[in-house]
C-alpha positions in Angstrom: 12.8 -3.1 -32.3 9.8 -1.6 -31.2 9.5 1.7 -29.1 6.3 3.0 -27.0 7.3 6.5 -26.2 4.1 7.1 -24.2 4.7 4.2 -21.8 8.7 4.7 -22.1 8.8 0.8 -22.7 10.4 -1.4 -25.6 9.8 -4.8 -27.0 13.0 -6.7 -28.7 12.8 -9.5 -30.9 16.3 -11.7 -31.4 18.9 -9.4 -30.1 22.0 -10.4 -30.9 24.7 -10.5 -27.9 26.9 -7.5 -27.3 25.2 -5.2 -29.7 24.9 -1.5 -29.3 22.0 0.3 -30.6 21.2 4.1 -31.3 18.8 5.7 -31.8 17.6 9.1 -33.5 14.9 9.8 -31.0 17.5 11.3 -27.8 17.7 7.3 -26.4 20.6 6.2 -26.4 21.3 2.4 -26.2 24.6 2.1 -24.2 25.6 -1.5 -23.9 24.8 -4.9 -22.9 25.9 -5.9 -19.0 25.8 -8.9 -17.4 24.0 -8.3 -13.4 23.8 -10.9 -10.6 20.4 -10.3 -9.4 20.2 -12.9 -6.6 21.0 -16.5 -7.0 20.7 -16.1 -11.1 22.7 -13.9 -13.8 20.9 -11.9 -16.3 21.6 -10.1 -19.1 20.5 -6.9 -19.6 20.1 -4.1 -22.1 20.9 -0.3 -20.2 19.7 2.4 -22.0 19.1 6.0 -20.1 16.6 8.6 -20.5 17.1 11.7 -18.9 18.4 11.1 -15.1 16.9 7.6 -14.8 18.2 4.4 -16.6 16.1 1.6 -17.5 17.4 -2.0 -18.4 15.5 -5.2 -20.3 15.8 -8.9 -18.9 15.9 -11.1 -22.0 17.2 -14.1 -20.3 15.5 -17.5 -21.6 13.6 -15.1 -23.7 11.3 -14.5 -21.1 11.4 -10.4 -21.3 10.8 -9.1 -18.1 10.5 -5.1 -18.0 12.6 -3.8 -15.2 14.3 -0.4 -13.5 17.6 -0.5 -13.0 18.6 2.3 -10.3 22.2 2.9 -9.0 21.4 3.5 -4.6 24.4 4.2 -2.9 26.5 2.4 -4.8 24.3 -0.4 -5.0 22.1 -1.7 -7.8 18.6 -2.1 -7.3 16.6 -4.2 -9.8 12.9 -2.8 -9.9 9.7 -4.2 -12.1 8.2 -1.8 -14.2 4.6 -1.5 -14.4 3.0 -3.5 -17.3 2.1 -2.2 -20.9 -1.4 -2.0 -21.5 -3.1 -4.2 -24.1 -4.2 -2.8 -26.9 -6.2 -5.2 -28.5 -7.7 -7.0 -25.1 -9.7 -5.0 -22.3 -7.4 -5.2 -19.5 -8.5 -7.9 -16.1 -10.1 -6.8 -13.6 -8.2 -6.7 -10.2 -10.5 -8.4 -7.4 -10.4 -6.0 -4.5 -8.0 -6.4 -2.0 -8.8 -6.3 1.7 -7.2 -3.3 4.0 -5.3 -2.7 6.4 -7.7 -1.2 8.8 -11.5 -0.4 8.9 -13.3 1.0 5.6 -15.8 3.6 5.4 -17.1 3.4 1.8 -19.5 4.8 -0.7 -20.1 4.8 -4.2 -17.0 6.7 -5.1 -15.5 7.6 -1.6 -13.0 5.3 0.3 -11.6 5.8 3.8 -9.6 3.8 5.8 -8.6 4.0 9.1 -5.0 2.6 9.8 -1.4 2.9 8.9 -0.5 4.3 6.0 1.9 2.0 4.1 0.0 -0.9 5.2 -2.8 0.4 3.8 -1.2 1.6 0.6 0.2 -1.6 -0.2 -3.8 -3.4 0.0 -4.8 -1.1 -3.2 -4.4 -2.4 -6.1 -1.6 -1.6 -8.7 -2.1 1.1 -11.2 -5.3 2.3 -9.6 -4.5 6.3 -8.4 -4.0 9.1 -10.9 -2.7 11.6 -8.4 -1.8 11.8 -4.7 -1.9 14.3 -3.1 -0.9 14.6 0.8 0.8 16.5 3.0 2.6 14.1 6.3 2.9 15.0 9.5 5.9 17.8 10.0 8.8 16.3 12.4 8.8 17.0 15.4 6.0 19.6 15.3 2.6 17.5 17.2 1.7 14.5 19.3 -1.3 13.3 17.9 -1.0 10.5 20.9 -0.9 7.6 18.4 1.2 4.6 18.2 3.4 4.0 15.2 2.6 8.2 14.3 5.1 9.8 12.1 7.0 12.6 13.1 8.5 11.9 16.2 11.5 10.2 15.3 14.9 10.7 17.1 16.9 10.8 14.5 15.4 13.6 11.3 16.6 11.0 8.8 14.7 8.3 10.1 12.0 9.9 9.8 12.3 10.9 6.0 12.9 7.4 5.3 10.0 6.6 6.4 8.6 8.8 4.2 10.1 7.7 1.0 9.3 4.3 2.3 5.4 5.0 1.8 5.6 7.0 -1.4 7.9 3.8 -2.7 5.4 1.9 -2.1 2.8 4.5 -3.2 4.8 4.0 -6.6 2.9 0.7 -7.2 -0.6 1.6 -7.2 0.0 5.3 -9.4 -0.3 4.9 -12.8 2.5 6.0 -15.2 0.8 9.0 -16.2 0.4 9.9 -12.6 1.7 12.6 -10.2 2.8 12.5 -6.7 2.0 15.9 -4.4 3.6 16.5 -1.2 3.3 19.3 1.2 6.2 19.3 3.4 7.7 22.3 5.9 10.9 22.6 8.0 11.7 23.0 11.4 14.5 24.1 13.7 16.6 21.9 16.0 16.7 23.0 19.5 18.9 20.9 21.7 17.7 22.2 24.9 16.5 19.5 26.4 13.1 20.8 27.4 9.8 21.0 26.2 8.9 24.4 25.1 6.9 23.8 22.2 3.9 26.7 22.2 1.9 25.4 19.4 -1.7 25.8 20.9 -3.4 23.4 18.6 -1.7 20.8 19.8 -4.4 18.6 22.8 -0.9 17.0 23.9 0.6 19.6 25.1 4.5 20.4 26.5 5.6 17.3 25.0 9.4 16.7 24.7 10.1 17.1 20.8 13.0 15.3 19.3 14.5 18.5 18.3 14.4 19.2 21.9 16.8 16.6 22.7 20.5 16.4 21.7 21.0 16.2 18.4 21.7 12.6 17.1 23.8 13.6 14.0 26.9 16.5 13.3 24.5 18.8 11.5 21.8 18.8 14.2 22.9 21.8 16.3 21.2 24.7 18.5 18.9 26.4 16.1 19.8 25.0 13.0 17.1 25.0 10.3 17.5 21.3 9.3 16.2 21.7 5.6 13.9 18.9 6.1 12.0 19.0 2.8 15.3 19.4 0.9 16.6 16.1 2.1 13.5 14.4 1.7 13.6 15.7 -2.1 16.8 13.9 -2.5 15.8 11.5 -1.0 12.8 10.9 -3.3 15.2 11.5 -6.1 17.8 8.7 -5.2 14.6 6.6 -5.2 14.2 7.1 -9.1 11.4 9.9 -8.2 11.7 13.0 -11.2 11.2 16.1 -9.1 9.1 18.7 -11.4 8.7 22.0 -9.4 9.5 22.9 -5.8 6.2 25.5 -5.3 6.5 28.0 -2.6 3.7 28.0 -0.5 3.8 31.8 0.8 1.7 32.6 3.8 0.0 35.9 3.8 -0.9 35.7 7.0 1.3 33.3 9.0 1.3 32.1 12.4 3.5 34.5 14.7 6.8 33.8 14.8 8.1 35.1 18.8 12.1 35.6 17.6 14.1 38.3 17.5 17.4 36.6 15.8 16.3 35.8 12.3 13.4 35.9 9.8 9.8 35.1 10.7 9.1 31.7 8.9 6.3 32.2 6.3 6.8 29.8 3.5 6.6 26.2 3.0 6.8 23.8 -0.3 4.7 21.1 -2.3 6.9 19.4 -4.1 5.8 17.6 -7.4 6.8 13.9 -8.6 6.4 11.6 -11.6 7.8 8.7 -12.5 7.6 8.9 -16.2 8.8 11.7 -18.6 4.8 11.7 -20.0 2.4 12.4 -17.1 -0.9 13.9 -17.6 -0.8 17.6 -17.3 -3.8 19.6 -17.9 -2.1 22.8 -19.0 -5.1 24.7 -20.3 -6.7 24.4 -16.7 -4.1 26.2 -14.7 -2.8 28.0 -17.6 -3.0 32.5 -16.9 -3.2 35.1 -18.9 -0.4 36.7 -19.8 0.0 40.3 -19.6 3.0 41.8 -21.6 0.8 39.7 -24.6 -2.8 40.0 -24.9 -4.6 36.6 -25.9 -1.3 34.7 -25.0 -1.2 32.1 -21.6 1.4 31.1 -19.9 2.3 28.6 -17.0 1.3 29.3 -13.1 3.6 30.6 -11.1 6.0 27.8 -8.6 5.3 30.8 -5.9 1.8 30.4 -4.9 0.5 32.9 -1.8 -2.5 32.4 0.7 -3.6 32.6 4.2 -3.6 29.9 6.6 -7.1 27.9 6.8 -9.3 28.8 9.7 -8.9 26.4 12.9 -11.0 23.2 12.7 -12.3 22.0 16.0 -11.1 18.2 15.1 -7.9 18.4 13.0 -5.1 20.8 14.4 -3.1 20.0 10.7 -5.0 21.2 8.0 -4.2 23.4 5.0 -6.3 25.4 2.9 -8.7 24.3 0.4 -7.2 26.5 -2.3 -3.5 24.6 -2.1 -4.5 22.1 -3.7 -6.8 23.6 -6.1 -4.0 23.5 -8.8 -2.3 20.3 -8.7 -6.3 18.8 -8.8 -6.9 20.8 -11.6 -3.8 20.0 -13.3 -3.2 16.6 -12.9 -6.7 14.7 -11.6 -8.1 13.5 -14.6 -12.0 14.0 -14.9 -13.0 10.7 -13.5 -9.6 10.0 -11.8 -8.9 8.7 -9.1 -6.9 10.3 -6.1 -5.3 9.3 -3.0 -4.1 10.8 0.6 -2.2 8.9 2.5 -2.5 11.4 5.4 -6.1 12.9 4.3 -7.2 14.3 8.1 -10.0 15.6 8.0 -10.3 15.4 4.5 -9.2 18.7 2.7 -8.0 17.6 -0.3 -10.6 15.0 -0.9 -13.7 17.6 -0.5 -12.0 20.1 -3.4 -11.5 16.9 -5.5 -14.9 16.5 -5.7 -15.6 20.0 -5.8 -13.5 20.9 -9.1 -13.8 17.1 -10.5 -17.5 15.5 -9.1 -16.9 12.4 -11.1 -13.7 11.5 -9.6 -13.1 8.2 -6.8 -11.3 9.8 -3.4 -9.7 7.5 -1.9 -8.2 8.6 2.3 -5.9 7.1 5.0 -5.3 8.4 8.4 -4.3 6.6 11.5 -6.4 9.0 13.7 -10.0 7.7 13.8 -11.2 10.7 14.9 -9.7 12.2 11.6 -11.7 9.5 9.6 -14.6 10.0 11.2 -14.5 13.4 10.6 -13.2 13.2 7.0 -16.7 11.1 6.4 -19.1 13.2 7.7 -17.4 16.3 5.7 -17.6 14.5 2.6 -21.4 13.3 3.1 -20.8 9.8 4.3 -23.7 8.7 6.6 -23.8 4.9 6.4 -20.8 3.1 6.1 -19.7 -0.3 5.0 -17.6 -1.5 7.6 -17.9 0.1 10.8 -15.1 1.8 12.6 -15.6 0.5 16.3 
């Protein structure tokens, strides 16, 4: 028996049945289990690591590299990505076609459509990092068919979420991380629309909130702890949550209430889905002051203003959020993704701190694309968006 530690995988030669293996190395081989998985039974090895469990198919001898994940009570059977040859250069993947209209450049890609479509036309193990922040629930009408965030029910709409980022899973590498800026809201159950949000073009819209609430929890003003859920969520999923950051506003939007705190906080939550992800430490790394010469890891609380209004995006956060998780986990000539890029934020500092990197952008607003492409220097583009 063989272990790669990097790529968490293992290759086993003539395993006798019903064995039980240990090893030194904090993996611990539990036991052999038989699992209907379809129409056909397999056999499997379980082993865990950490929260997450991992199984080998050695039926026929044909060893197939699979996740197991316990959902609900359920199991779910999951391929793992492939190990990388070592002694062949791995194929090259043909380019897929996507889901919507593509403005491309040399090492720019936008496209204009629905983001889970569009996720599932990349190809696999093609993004080192994504980095995104979705549209908040129930906070704008972009005037959009199939736009998230307007769901009646809250947990229908963080499924929908964790539906995109599953499928987000297939095209990150192992080594890569998953950014997402998330922030709460309140559940109204008046009945009317009272939203005040002047950045909105569609405005006094009825928000979901605004109607009565389709589940026990969802009472008059209740914070609904949206981005905790959706954590869980991720987590039940397989996801391994590494920090919840803070982002603290300095200078938030006012908050009119008089019966609680003024809300000036929200979080960007980071995933992986390997125990060894690629972490530039020394990039992010600050000095530490009890100990001269010594460094020591950023802070999870991280403070700064709101962005300045942008005439064509009413969502958009400020360059300097995402400075760290580029620097820390974009590899030089990485590649990253945003599912929900706008008008393009997160893109324009990738190539700022990392000029050699391929940005890759999907919005459902083709005014955001549009936009996202002149911003980022795109003149001509391959495919036209009509």
């Amino acid at each position: 028996m063989r272990i790669d530690r990097q790529n968490l995988k293992i290759r086993v030669h003539a395993i006798p049945s019903g064995s039980i293996f240990y090893s030194s190395d904090k993996i611990h081989y539990q036991y052999y289990k038989a699992v209907e998985v379809g129409k056909r039974q397999s056999i499997f090895l379980l082993w865990k690591i950490k929260h997450t469990a991992f199984i080998l198919n050695v039926q026929r001898f044909n060893m197939k590299r699979v996740q197991f994940r316990m959902q609900r009570g359920a199991l779910k059977v999951c391929l793992l990505q492939r190990m990388p040859r070592v002694t062949k250069s791995p194929k090259k993947v043909a380019p897929t076609t996507p889901s919507g209209p593509v403005c491309a450049g040399e090492s720019l890609r936008l496209i204009y459509g629905d983001a889970l479509s569009a996720i599932e036309s990349l190809p696999e193990d093609s993004v080192d990092c994504i980095i995104t922040s979705p549209p908040y629930y129930g906070q704008r009408d972009y005037g959009m068919s199939g736009q998230i965030g307007l769901e009646s029910d809250p947990l229908d709409y963080i499924e929908r979420l964790v539906n995109i980022f599953g499928a987000a899973e297939r095209v990150l590498k192992a080594t890569g991380s998953l950014w997402v800026n998330l922030g709460d809201t309140y559940w109204s159950g008046r009945g009317a629309a009272h939203s005040s949000d002047a950045k909105n073009k569609h405005r006094r819209f009825l928000r979901p909130q605004d109607k009565r609430g389709p589940r026990d929890w969802c009472k008059q003003k209740q914070l609904l702890l949206l981005p905790h859920r959706f954590a869980v969520s991720m987590q039940d999923q397989g996801w391994i949550l590494r920090n919840d950051n803070v982002w603290h506003k300095t200078a938030p939007t006012p908050d009119p209430v008089r019966d609680r705190s003024a809300c000036a906080h929200e979080y960007f939550f980071h995933f992986v889905h390997s125990r060894h992800y690629y972490y530039n430490f020394k990039a992010v790394a600050v000095p530490c002051k009890t100990r001269k010469g010594e460094v020591k890891p950023p802070s999870s609380v991280w403070s700064m203003p709101n962005p300045p209004n942008f005439k064509k995006h009413a969502a958009v956060f400020p360059a300097s959020l995402v400075m760290l998780p580029i620097k820390a986990t974009l590899p030089p000539k990485g590649t990253i993704l945003d599912p929900f890029c706008g008008s393009g934020t997160a893109l324009e500092t990738a190539r700022t701190l990392k000029p050699k990197a391929r940005l890759i952008g999907i919005d459902l607003s083709k005014t955001a694309i549009i936009e996202a492409a002149k911003r980022l220097g795109l003149d001509s583009f391959t495919h036209e968006i009509k």
